[in-house]
Every structure is written in C-alpha cells, then in structure tokens.
C-alpha positions in Angstrom: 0.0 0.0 0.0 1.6 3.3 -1.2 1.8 6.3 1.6 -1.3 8.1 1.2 0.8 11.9 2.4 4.1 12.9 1.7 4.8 14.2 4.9 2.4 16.2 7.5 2.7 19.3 6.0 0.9 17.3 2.7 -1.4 15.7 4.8 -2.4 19.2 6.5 -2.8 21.1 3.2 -4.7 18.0 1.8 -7.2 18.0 5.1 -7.4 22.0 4.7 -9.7 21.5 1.5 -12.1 19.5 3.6 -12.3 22.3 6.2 -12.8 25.1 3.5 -16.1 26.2 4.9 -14.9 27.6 7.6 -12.5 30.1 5.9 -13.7 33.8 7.1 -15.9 32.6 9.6 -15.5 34.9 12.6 -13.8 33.4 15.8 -12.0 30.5 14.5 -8.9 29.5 16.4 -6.8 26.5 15.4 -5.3 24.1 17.7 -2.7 21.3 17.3 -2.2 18.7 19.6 2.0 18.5 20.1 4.0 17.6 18.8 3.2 15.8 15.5 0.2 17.4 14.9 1.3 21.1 14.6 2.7 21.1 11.3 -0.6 19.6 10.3 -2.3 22.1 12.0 -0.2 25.0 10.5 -1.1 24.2 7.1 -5.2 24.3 8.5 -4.7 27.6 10.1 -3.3 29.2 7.2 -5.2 28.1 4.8 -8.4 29.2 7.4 -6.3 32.6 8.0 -6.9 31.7 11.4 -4.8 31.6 14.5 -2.8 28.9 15.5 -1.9 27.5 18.5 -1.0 24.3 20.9 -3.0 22.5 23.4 -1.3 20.1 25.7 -3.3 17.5 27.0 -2.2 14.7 29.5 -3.9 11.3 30.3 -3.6 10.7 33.9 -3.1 7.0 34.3 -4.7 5.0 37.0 -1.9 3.4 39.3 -1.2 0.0 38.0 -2.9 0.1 34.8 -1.4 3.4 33.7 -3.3 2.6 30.2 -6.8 3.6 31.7 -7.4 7.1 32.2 -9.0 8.2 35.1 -8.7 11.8 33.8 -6.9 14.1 32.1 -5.3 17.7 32.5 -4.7 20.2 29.8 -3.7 23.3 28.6 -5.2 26.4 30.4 -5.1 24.2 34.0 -7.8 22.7 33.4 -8.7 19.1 34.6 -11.4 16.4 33.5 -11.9 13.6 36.2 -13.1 10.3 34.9 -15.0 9.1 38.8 -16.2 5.8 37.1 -12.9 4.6 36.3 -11.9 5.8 39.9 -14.2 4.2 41.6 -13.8 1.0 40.0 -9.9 0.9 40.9 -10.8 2.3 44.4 -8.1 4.9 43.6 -7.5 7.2 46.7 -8.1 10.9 46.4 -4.5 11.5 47.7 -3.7 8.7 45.0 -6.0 10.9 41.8 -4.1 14.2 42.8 -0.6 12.5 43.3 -1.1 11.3 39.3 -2.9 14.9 38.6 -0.3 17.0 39.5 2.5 15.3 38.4 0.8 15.1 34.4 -0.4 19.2 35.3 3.8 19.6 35.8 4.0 17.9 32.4 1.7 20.3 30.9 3.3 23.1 32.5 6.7 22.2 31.2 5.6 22.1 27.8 3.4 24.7 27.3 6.8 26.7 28.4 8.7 25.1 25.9 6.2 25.5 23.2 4.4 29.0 23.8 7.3 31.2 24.6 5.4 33.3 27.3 2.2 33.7 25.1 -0.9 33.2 26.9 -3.0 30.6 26.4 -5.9 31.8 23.8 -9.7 32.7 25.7 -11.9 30.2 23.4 -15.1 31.7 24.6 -17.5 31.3 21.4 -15.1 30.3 19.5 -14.4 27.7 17.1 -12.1 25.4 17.6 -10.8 22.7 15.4 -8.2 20.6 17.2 -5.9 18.9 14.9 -3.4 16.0 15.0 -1.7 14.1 12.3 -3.6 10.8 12.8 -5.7 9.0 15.4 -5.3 5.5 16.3 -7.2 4.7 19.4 -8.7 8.1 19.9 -7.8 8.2 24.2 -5.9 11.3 24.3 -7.6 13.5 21.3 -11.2 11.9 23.4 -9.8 13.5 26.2 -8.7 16.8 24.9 -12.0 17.3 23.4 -13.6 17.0 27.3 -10.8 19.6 28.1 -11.7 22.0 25.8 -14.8 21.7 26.6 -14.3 23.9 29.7 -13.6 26.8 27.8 -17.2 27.1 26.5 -16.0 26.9 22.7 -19.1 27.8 20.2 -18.0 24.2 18.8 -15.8 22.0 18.5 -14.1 20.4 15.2 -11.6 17.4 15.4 -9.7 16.9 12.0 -7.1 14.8 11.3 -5.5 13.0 7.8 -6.7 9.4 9.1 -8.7 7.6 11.6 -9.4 4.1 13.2 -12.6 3.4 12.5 -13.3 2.7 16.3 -12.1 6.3 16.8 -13.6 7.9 14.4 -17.3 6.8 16.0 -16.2 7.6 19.5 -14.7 11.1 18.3 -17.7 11.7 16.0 -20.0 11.7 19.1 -18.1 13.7 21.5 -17.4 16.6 18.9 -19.0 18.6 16.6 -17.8 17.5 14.0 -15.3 15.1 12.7 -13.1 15.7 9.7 -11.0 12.9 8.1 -9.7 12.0 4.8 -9.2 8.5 5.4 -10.6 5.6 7.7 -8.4 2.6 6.5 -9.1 -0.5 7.3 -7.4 -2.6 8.4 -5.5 0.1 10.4 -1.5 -0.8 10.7 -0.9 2.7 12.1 -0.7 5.9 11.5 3.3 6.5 10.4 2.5 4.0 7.3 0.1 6.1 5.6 3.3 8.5 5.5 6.5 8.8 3.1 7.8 10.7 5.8 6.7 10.3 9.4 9.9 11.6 11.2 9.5 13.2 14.9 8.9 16.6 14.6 11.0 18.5 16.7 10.4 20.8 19.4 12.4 23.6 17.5 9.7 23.0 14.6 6.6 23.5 17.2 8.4 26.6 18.6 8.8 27.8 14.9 5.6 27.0 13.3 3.8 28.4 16.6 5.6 31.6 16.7 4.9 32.4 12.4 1.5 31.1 13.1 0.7 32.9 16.2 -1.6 36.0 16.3 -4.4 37.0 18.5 -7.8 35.9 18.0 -10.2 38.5 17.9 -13.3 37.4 19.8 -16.3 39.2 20.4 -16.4 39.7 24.5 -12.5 41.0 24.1 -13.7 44.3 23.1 -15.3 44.8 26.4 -12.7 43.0 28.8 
C-alpha cells in the first residue's frame, strides 16, 4: 500500500480543503495537539487565516494500569476527572491528585517550551478545530475534546488526515464535528500512511507556533 501523504505538511494542506467552509468565519482558532500534529495544524490555520496554537493534553493514568485514564489535565489548567474509572480501581483521592499533578507539571513544562510566554488563547465562542496528524485509538484526542470543553467553545471540530474506524465513531460523538480523509481498514498505524513520518522536533513547534501565532479576535475581548 503506497503512503497516502508525503509528509504532514501534505497531509495538512490535503485535510485543509475538507475544512474550507470555515474560511472567514468569525472566531476560529486552530489548535494542534503536540508535537506531530502542529505542522498539520499549520497548514489548516493558514489556509483558514486563522490563528494557530497548541493545546497540551495529558492522560492521567490510574496506578497499576497506567493505560486507563481516570482523567486528564490540559492546557489552560484545566482538569477532567473520569469518577467511574476511579471508583472501579478504588483509587485514593491522595492517589488521583498524586497522578494529577504530576501530568499538570508535564503540561506546564511544555506549554513553556512550546508557547514562549504567550498566553494561552480565551476560546469563549469560538471555534475550535483541534488537529493531530492521525488517530489510532482516539484516548488522548477523546480526552482533549472534554478539556476544551471547559472553555465554552461555540463548537468544536476534530480533523485529522486518518482515523481508526473505532475512533472515528467515538470522536464523532463527542465533537462537533469530525473531519477525516481516510478511515483505513485494516488500520496498521498511522506513520504507514506517511513517506515521511519523522518526529517533529520541538524547534519545529516553537517555529511553526511563533509564524502562526496571532491574536484571535473574539467578540467579549472588546469589552474586557
């Protein structure tokens, strides 16, 4: 099976057609998950002449079966707190905020690497499309989809080259909306539908966020 994108800046310029529509809509902000998906996520935003930015978002692992996620913190501070899953494990509260604030010091850490000092945008009727440059099993995109969320976003729009199917009907109900170009199946992953799937750097994300950066202009910022 030939690579279906060149690289991700291919694969972000190939998913910006689908997302066309929303080219001079007001309030548009564009958001890639780090660090693979911010090239793709440059390519959107310009082509959107929107803003571009990150959004860091960290699975907090339940103790002894770190692949479950009994929540998640993000970008902005905030936190998303799966009590099923904690209740099932009988995880301790002192336990939950143990694994919380060491994935929050995570966060921290990179948003400082990535952002340079910039704030993190105010989403407030805006919206978003949160980007990454292909989803497998869904966990962490589900997850910063809750996050966001929080930030009363107008809407929320995941997009990314290629999907599990799995993923794609899990993501499809928690957003908006759900932009793909591709749901292979079988799945193999998401570095073989690239020619080039090398790591992008964090010198790149700095790069790309700082030409892609600007302000967006929201409606309640005139009055703050």
């Amino acid at each position: 099976m030939p690579p279906r994108f060149t690289n991700r800046r291919d694969a972000g310029r190939q998913l910006a057609g689908l997302l066309a529509p929303l080219a001079g809509r007001p309030k548009v902000v564009v958001l890639g998950l780090p660090r693979g998906g911010i090239p793709v996520a440059a390519e959107i935003a310009a082509a959107l002449n929107a803003p571009l930015d990150v959004f860091v978002v960290r699975k907090i692992g339940a103790p002894g079966h770190e692949e479950l996620a009994m929540g998640a913190v993000a970008s902005g501070g905030v936190r998303v707190v799966h009590e099923p899953v904690i209740r099932e494990l009988r995880v301790s509260r002192s336990e939950f905020e143990a694994a919380s604030a060491r994935e929050l010091d995570e966060v921290h850490r990179r948003e400082r690497a990535y952002r340079n000092g910039r704030p993190f945008p105010d989403l407030r009727g805006a919206t978003v499309v949160l980007v990454d440059d292909g989803v497998a099993t869904g966990a962490t995109m589900f997850a910063a989809i809750l996050a966001l969320r929080q930030f009363a976003p107008a809407e929320v729009i995941v997009a990314a080259p290629l999907m599990a199917r799995e993923a794609h009907r899990t993501l499809a109900q928690a957003a908006d909306q759900c932009v793909c170009l591709s749901v292979p199946e079988p799945f193999y992953g998401v570095g073989v539908h690239y020619a080039n799937f090398a790591q992008t750097s964090d010198d790149e994300v700095r790069d790309l966020l700082g030409r892609g950066h600007r302000p967006a202009t929201l409606p309640h910022a005139a009055g703050a």
